[in-house]
C-alpha positions as a Python dict, from the first residue, in 0.01 Angstrom:
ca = {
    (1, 'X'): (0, 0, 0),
    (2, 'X'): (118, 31, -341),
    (3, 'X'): (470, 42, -402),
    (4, 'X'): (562, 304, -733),
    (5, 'X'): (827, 139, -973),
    (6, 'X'): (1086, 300, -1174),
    (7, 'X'): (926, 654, -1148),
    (8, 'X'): (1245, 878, -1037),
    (9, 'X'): (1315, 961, -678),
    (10, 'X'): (1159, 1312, -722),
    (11, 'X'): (764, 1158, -597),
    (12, 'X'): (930, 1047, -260),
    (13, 'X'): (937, 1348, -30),
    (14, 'X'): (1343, 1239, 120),
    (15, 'X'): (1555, 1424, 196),
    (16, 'X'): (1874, 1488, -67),
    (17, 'X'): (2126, 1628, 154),
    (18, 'X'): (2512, 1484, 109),
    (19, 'X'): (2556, 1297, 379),
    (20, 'X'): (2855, 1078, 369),
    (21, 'X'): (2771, 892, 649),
    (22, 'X'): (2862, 542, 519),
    (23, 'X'): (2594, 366, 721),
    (24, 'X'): (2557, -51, 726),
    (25, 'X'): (2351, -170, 499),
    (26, 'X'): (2023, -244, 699),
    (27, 'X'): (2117, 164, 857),
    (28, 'X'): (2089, 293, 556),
    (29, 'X'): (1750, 91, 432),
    (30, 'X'): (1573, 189, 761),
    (31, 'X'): (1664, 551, 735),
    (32, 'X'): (1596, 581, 332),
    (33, 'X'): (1216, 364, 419),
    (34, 'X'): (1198, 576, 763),
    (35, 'X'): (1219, 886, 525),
    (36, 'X'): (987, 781, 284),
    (37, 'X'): (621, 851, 240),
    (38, 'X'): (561, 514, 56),
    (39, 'X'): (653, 179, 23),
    (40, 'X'): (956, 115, -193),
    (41, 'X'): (1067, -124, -454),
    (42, 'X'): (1454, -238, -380),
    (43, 'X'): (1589, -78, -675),
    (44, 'X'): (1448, 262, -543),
    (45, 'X'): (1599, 244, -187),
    (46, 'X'): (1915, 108, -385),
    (47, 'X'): (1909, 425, -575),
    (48, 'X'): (1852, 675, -273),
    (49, 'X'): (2155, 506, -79),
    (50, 'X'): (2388, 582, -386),
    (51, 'X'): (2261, 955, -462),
    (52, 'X'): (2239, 1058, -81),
    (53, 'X'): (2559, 947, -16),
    (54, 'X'): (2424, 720, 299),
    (55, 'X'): (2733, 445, 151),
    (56, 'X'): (3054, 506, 61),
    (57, 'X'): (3138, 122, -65),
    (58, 'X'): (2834, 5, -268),
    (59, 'X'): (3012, -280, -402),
    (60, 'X'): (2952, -461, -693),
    (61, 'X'): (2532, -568, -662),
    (62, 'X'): (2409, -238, -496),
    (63, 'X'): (2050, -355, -582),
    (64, 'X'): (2017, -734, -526),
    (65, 'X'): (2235, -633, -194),
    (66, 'X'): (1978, -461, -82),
    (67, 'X'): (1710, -696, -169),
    (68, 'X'): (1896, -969, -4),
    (69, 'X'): (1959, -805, 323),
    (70, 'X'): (1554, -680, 382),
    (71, 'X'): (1478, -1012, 240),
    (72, 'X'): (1684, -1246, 550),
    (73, 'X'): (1598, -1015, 796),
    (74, 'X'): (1213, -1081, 724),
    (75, 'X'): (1328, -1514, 685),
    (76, 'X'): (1502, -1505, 983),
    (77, 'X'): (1298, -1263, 1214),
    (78, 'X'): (951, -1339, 1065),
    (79, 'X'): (666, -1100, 1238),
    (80, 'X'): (981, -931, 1452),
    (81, 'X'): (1167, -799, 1152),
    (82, 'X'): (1229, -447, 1063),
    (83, 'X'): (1074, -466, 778),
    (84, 'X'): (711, -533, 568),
    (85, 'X'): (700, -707, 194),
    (86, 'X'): (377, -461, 64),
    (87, 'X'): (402, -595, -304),
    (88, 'X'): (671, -808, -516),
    (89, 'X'): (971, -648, -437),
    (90, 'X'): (861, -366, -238),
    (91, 'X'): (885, -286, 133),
    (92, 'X'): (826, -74, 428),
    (93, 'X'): (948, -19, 763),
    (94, 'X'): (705, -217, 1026),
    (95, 'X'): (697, 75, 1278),
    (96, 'X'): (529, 278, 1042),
    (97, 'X'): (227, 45, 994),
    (98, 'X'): (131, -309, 1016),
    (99, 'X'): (21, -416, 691),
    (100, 'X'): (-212, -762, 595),
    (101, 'X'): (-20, -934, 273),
    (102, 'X'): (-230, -1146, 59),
    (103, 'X'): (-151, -1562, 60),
    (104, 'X'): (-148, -1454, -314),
    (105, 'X'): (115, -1199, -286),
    (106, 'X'): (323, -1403, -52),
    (107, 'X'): (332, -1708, -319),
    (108, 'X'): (402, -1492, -593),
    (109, 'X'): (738, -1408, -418),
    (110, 'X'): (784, -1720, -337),
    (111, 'X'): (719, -1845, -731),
    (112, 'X'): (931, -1543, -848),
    (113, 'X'): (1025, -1562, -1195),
    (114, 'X'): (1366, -1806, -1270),
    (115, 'X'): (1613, -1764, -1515),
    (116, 'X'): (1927, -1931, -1586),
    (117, 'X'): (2063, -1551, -1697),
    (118, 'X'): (2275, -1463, -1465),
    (119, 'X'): (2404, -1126, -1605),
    (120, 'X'): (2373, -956, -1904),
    (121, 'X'): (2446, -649, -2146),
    (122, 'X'): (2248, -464, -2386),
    (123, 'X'): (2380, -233, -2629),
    (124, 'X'): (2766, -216, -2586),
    (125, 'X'): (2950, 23, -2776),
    (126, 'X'): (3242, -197, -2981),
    (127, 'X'): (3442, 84, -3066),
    (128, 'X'): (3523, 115, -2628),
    (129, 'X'): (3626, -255, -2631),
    (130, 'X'): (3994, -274, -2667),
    (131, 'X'): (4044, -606, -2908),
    (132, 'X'): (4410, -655, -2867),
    (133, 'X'): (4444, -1022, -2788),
    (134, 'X'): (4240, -1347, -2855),
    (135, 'X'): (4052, -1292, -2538),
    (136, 'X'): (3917, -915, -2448),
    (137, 'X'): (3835, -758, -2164),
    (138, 'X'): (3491, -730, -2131),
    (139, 'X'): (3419, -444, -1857),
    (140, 'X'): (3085, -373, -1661),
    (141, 'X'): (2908, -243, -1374),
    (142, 'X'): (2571, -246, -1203),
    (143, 'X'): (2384, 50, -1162),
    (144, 'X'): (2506, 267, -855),
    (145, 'X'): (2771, 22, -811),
    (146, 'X'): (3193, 175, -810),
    (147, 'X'): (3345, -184, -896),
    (148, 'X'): (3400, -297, -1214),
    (149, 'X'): (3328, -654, -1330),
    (150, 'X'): (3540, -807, -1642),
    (151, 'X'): (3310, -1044, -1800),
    (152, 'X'): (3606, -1172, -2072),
    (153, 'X'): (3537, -1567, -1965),
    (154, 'X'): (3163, -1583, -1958),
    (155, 'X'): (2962, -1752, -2203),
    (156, 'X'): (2577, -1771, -2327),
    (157, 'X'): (2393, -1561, -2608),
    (158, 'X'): (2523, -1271, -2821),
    (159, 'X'): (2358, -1008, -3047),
    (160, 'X'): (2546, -800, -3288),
    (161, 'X'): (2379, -486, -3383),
    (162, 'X'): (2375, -256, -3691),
    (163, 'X'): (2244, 60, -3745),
    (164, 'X'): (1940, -113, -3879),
    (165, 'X'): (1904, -317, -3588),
    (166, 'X'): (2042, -665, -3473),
    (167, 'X'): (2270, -829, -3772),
    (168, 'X'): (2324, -1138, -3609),
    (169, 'X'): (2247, -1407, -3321),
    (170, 'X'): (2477, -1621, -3168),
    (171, 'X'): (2602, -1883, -2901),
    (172, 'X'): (2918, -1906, -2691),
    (173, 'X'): (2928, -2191, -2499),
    (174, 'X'): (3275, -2428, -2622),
    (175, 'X'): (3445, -2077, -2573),
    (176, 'X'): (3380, -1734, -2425),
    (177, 'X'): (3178, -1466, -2582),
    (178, 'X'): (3427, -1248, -2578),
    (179, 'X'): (3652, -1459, -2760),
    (180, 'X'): (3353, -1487, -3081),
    (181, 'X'): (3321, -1111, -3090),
    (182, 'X'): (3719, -1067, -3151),
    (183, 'X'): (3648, -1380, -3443),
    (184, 'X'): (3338, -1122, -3564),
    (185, 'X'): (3619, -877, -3614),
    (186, 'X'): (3791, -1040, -3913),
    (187, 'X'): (3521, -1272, -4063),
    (188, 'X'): (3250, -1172, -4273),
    (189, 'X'): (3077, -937, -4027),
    (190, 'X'): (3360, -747, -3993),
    (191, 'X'): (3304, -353, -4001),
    (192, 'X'): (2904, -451, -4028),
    (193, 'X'): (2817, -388, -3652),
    (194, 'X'): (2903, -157, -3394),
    (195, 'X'): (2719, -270, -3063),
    (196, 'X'): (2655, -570, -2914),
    (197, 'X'): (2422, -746, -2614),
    (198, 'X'): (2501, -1031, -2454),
    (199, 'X'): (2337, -1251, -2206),
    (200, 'X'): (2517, -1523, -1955),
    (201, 'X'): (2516, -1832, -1821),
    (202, 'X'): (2803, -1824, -1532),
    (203, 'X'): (2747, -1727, -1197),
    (204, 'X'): (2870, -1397, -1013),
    (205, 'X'): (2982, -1422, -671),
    (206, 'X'): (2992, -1143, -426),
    (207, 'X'): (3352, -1031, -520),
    (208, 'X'): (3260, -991, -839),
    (209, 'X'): (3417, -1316, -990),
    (210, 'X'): (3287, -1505, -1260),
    (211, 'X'): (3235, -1901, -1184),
    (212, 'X'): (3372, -2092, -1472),
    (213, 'X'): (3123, -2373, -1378),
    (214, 'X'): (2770, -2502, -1455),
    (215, 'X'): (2524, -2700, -1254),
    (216, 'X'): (2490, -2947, -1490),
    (217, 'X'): (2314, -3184, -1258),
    (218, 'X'): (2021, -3008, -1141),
    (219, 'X'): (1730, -3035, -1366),
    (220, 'X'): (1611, -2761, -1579),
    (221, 'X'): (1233, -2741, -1557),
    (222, 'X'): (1037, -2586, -1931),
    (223, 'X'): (917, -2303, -1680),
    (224, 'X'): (1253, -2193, -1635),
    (225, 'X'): (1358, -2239, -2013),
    (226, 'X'): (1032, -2072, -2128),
    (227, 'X'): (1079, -1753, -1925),
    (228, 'X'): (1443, -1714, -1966),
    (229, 'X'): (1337, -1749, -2372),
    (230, 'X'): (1065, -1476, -2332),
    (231, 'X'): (1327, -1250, -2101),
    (232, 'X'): (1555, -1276, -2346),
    (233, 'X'): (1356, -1179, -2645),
    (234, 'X'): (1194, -900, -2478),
    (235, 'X'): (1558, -763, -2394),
    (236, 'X'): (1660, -782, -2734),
    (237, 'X'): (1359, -682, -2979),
    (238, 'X'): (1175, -460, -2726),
    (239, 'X'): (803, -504, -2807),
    (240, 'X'): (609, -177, -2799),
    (241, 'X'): (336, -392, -2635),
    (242, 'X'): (511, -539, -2358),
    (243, 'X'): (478, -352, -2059),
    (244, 'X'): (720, -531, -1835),
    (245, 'X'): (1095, -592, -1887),
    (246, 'X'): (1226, -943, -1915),
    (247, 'X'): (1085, -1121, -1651),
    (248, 'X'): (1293, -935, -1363),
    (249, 'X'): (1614, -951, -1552),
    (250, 'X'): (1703, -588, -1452),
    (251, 'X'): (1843, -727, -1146),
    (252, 'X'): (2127, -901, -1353),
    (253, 'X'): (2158, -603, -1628),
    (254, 'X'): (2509, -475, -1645),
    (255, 'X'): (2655, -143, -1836),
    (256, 'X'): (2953, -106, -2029),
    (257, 'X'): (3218, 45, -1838),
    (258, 'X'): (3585, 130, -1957),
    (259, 'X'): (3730, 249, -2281),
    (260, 'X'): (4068, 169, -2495),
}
């Protein structure tokens, strides 16, 4: 059963009535999968809950909340769970059809891509930053998601853009990234760019807190390195020719949120 990706929520016949029922998590999966005439990848059923209303209190990870909850229950209840993995990433209810997965599928999940991203930004306006202060707020949100996430202390790669394109390249690790886009203000860049991207290294816990920390002692392998390299580039530049985003880094992509 193929599962559609990133197509709108028009092909799935659901239906859109407002109901503000404010359902658990794993209620509102099976009913959005129940109502569905396909499989669905996460991000879809993530998107259903938020426009049909089916949650009130999305939180801060809508998506990788709902990836994480169909995920467990299939860990923990194996051929009993509610659910069926059909493809990376996509799913269906097991009452409505058992399906055989591939070995092959199965240890593609299991080898899903790694990156040491852990959140990220593309195209930030800098004229909604406010840059009173050495250290500036840095304000974003997931997709669907009502809570805001102030990413002023977290560190990694930054981009400064033009209307030409991307000015400049850069690395924040000593000090946030936040704090060397306020320097970008008044040294020789200043005035030359007017959005930014940004990619980090810190951790995000479930209340939406950055973790000022590293794990330093766990071994990176070159996989890892090599496809957070490629996920990063095809962020950035875009390549007509690549088909595929950055090596699943959608699930860590946050948008600007907040204005002076």
């Amino acid at each position: 059963m193929a599962c559609p990706r990133k197509l709108g929520l028009g092909i799935f016949e659901f239906k859109r009535s407002k109901i503000m029922a404010d359902l658990s998590w794993i209620e509102a999966i099976q009913k959005v999968l129940a109502e569905s005439n396909s499989a669905l990848d996460y991000n879809e059923i993530s998107n259903i809950i938020a426009t049909t209303g089916l949650r009130t209190n999305l939180g801060f990870t809508p998506a990788r909340t709902v990836n994480s909850y169909i995920t467990n229950d299939i860990n923990r209840n194996g051929n009993s769970s509610l659910f069926i993995r059909t493809d990376r990433g996509c799913y269906t209810l097991r009452t409505k059809g058992e399906i055989i997965i591939s070995q092959e599928i199965i240890k593609e999940e299991e080898n899903k891509t790694k990156t040491i991203i852990t959140s990220f930004g593309m195209y930030w306006d800098e004229s909604r930053i406010s840059w009173t202060g050495n250290n500036p707020d840095l304000l974003g949100k997931q997709k669907n998601a009502i809570d805001t996430i102030n990413f002023k202390k977290q560190i990694g790669i930054y981009l400064l853009h033009d209307m030409m394109g991307t000015l400049y390249v850069g690395q924040s690790f000593d000090r946030p990234i936040s704090v060397r886009l306020k320097e970008h203000k008044s040294d020789r860049l200043a005035g030359r760019w007017q959005k930014f991207s940004w990619f980090g290294l810190y951790r995000i816990d479930d209340r939406g807190n950055i973790i000022e920390s590293l794990n330093e002692q766990e071994p990176l392998h070159y996989r890892i390195l090599i496809d957070t390299f490629e996920a990063i580039l095809i962020e950035s530049m875009e390549p007509r020719q690549n088909r595929k985003r950055g090596n699943n880094l959608e699930d860590f992509e946050y948008l600007q949120d907040g204005s002076r």
